[in-house]
C-alpha positions in Angstrom: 12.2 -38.7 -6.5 13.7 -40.9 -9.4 17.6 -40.3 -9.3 18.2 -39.2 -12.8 15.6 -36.7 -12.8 16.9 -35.1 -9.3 20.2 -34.8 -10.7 19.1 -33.5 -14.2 17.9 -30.7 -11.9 21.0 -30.3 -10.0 22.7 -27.3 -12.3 19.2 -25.6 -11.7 20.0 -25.7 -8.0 23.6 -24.9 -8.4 22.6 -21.8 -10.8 24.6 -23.2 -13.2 21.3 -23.1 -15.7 18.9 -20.8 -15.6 15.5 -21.7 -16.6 13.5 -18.2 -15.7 11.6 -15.7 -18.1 12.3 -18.2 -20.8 10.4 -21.0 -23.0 11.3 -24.3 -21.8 10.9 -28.1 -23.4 11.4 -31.1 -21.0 11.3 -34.0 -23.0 11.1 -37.6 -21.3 9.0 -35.8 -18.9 7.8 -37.3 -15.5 6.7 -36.1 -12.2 8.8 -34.5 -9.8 8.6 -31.8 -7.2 11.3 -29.6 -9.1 9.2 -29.4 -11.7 7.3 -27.0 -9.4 10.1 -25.6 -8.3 12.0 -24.5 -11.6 9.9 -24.9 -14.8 7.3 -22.1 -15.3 4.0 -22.1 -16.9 5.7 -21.9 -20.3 6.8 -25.5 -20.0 6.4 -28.1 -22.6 6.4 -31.6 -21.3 6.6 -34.6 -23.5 5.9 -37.5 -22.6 4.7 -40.9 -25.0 4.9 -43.6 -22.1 1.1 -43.4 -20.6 1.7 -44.1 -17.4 4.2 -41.2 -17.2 1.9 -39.0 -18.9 -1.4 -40.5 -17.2 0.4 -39.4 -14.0 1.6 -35.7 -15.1 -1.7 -35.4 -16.0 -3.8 -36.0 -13.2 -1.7 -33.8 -10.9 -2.6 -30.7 -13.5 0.2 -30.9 -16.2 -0.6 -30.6 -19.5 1.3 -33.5 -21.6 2.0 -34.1 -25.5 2.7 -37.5 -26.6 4.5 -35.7 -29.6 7.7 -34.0 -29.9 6.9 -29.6 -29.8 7.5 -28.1 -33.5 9.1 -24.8 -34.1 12.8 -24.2 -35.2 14.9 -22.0 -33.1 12.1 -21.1 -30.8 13.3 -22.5 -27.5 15.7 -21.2 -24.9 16.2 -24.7 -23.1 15.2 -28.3 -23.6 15.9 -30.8 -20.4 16.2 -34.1 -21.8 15.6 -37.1 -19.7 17.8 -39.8 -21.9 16.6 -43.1 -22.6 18.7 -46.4 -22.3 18.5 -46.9 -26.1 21.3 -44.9 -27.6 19.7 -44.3 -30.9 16.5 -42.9 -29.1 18.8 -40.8 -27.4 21.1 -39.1 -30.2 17.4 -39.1 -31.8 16.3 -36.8 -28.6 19.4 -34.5 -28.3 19.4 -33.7 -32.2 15.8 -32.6 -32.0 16.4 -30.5 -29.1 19.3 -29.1 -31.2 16.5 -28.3 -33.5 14.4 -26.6 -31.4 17.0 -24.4 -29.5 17.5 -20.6 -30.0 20.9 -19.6 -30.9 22.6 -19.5 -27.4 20.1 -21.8 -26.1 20.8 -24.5 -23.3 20.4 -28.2 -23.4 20.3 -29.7 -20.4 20.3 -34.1 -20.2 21.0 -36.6 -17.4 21.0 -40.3 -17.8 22.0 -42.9 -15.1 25.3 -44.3 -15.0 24.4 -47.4 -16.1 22.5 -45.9 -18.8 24.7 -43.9 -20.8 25.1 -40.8 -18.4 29.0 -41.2 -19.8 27.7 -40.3 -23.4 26.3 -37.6 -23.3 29.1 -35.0 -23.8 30.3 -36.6 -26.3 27.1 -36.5 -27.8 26.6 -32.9 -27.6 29.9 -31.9 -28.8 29.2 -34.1 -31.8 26.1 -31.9 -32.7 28.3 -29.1 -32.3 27.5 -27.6 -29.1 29.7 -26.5 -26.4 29.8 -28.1 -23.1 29.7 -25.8 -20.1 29.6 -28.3 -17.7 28.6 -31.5 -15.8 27.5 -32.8 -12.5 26.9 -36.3 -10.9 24.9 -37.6 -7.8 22.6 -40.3 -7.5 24.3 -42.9 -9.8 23.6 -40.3 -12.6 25.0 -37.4 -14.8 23.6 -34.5 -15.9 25.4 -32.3 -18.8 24.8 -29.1 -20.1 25.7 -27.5 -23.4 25.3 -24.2 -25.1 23.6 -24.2 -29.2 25.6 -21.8 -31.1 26.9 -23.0 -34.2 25.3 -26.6 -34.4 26.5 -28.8 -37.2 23.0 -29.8 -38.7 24.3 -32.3 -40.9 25.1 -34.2 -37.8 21.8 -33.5 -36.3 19.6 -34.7 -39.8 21.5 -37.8 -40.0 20.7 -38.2 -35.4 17.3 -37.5 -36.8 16.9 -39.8 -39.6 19.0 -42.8 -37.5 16.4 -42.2 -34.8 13.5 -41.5 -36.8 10.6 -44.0 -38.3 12.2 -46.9 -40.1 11.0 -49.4 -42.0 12.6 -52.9 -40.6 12.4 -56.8 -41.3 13.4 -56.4 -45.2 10.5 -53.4 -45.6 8.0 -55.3 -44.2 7.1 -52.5 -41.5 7.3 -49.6 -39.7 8.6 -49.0 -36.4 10.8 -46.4 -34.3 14.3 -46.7 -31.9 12.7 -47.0 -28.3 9.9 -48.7 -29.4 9.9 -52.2 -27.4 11.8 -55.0 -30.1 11.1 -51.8 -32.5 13.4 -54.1 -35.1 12.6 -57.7 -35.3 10.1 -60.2 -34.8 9.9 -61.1 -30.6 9.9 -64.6 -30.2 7.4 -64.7 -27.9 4.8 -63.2 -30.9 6.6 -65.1 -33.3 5.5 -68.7 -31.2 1.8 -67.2 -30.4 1.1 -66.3 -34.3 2.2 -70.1 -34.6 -0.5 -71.2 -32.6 -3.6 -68.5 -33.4 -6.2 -70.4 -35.3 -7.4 -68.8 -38.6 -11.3 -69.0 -37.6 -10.9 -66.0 -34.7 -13.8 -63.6 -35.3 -15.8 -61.0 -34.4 -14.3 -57.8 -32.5 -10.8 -58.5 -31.6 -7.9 -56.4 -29.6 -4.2 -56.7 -29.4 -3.3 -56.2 -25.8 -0.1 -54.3 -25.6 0.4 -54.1 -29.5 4.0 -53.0 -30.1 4.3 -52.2 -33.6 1.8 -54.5 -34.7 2.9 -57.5 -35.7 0.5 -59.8 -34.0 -1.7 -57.2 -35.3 -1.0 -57.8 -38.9 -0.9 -61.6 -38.4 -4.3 -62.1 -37.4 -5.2 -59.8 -39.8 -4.0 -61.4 -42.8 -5.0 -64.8 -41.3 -8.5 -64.5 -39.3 -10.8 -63.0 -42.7 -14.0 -63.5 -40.1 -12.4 -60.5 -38.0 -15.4 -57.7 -38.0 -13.2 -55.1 -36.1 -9.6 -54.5 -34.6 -8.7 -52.7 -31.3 -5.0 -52.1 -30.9 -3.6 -50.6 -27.6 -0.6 -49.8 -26.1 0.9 -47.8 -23.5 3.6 -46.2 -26.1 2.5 -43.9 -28.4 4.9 -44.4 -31.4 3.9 -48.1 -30.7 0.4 -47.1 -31.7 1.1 -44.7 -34.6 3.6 -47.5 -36.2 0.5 -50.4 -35.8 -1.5 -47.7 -37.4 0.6 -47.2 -40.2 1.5 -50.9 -40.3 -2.2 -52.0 -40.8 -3.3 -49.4 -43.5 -4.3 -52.0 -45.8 -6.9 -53.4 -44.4 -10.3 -53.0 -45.2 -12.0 -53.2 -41.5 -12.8 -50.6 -38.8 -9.8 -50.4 -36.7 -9.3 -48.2 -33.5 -6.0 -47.2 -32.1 -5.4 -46.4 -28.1 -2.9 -44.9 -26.6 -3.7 -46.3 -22.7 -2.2 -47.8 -19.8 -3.4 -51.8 -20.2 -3.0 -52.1 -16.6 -5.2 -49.6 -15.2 -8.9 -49.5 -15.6 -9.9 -49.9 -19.2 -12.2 -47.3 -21.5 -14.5 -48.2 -22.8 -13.6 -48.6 -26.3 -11.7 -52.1 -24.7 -14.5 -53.8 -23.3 -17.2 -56.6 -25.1 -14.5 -58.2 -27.2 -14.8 -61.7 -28.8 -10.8 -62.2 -28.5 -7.6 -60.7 -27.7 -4.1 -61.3 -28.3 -1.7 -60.6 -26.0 2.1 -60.8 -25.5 2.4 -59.1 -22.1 5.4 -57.1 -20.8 6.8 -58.2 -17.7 9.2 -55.8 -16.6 10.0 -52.1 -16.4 13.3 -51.2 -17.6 15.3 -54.4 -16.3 13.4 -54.9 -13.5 10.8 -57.7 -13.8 7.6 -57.4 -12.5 5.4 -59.7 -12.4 2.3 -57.9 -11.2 1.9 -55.6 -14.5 1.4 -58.9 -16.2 -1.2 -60.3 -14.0 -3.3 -56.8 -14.2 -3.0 -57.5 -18.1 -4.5 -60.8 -17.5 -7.4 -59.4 -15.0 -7.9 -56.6 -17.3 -8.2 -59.3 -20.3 -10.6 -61.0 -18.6 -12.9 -57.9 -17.9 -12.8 -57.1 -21.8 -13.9 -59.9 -23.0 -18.0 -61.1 -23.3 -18.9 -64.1 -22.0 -17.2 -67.2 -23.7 -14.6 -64.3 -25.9 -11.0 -66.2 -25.4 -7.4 -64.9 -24.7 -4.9 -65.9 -26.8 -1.6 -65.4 -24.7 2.3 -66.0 -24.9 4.4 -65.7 -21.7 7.9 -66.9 -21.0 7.7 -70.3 -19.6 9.2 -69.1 -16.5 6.4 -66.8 -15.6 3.7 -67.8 -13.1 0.7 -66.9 -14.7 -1.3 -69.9 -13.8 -3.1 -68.7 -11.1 -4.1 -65.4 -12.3 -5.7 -66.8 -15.4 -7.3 -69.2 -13.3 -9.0 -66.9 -11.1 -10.1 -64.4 -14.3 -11.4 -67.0 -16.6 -13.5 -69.9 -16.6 -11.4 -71.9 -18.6 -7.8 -72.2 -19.1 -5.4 -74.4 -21.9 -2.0 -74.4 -22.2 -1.8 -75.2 -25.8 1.9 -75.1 -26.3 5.2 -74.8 -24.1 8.7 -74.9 -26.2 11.3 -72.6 -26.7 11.2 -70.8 -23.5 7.7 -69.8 -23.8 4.6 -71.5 -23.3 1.4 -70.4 -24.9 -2.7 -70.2 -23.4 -5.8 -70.3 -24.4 -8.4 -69.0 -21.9 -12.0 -68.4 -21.9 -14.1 -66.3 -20.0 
């Protein structure tokens, strides 16, 4: 079991929180066996990272990939915190939201994560601490909502809602990968896109859609766009950042490194900026499945059109999933590919 979540759990053990014969939110939800244990039926999980809710799922959970409505109708919200602090604040203030007067929040974060920030979090809000507990390089706090200072909790909400960043030009969200500049890496690929890409095209692990937009405003022979990605406010800010353009465009909220649907196969192109790493930890193989899974979208003779940091060893997987493969540009850390099928 992932540490933070066995110690968010650990004043449910202790009976320090109570979570019976009440209605329950668990927000940065994920799969553990004290969810059996402790949360009832009544549960609302919410989860907008795929693979997390992709997994919920398919042991029999049912998962939202957007935050429950309905003011002071709660009697406890578990929070799973995020590493970025605005996400965080953004989390706790809408569980303050949600709480019944007298309700419990309940949040752990790793050590290294910001478990030290979260009382002082809380009692910013206005809520009253009751307690804390550490194990497993994490803490886990508690707090009671009685007299909440919602001026506090509007301006949490509005610091960690959706934004508009780079001088207006988008949308994007706290949490969201690079939710507030241009990444380099995208920045060096746009660089190198030619303006004659057409047919159906996809953005492989979209972000907030700024390759997106690019090719867009660049490639006029583009018939249809496909962006995907594995965070759901990712999708909903591309969405919202390509409203003005006059083509069929689909949105997916899916794990890029799993099997595809079927709305991501028989493309002409794709763009692609891959991640590399989970939280700080690189790994290299959720890269290569992009690349494998890039290859199976595409029809025969379609083209990637791929950044990676130069330090990467992609070689060999684009190799063996494409016919063809360029490197058309290496500078500035990166180095850039073109590969056909």
């Amino acid at each position: 079991m992932d540490g933070v979540l066995e110690t968010l759990f650990l004043p449910v053990e202790q009976g320090a929180v109570v979570l019976e014969g009440g209605r329950t939110a668990f927000f940065g939800a994920a799969f553990a066996e004290n969810i059996r244990r402790f949360l009832g039926e009544d549960v609302v999980l919410y989860q907008d990272f795929k693979p997390f809710a992709d997994d919920l799922e398919e042991r029999g959970y049912s998962v939202s990939p957007v935050l429950p409505e309905g003011e002071r109708s709660f009697d406890c919200v578990l929070v799973s915190m995020p590493k970025n602090v605005v996400e965080g604040r953004y989390l706790l203030a809408y569980a303050a939201g949600l709480l019944k007067l007298g309700g419990v929040l309940l949040a752990a974060a790793g050590n290294k994560a910001g478990g030290g920030r979260i009382k002082g979090m809380m009692e910013a809000f206005g809520l009253r601490v009751e307690g804390s507990v550490s194990g497993n390089k994490a803490r886990a706090v508690w707090a009671v909502c009685e007299t909440p200072d919602m001026a506090a909790v509007e301006g949490a909400l509005e610091e960690g809602g959706v934004r508009t960043i780079c001088d207006g030009s988008f949308v994007s969200q706290p949490g969201v990968f690079g939710w507030d500049k241009v990444d380099k890496g995208s920045e060096i690929l746009a660089a190198h896109l030619p303006t004659d890409l057409r047919g159906v095209g996809a953005d492989f692990g979209c972000g907030y859609g700024y390759l997106s937009r690019f090719v867009l405003e660049h490639c006029p022979k583009v018939k249809r766009w496909r962006a995907a990605d594995a965070d759901y406010r990712a999708v909903q800010a591309c969405r919202n950042n390509l409203e003005g353009f006059d083509l069929p465009k689909d949105f997916l909220w899916v794990d890029l490194g799993e099997a595809l649907p079927a709305s991501l196969l028989r493309l002409d192109f794709i763009v692609m900026n891959p991640p590399f790493h989970e939280g700080k930890k690189t790994d290299l193989g959720l890269g290569q499945r992009f690349i494998e899974n890039a290859g199976r979208a595409l029809t025969r003779n379609g083209a990637l059109w791929m950044v990676a940091n130069a330090h990467l060893p992609y070689e060999a997987v684009l190799e063996n999933a494409f016919f063809s493969v360029h490197k058309i540009y290496e500078g500035g850390g990166f180095k850039v590919f073109k590969a056909v099928r």
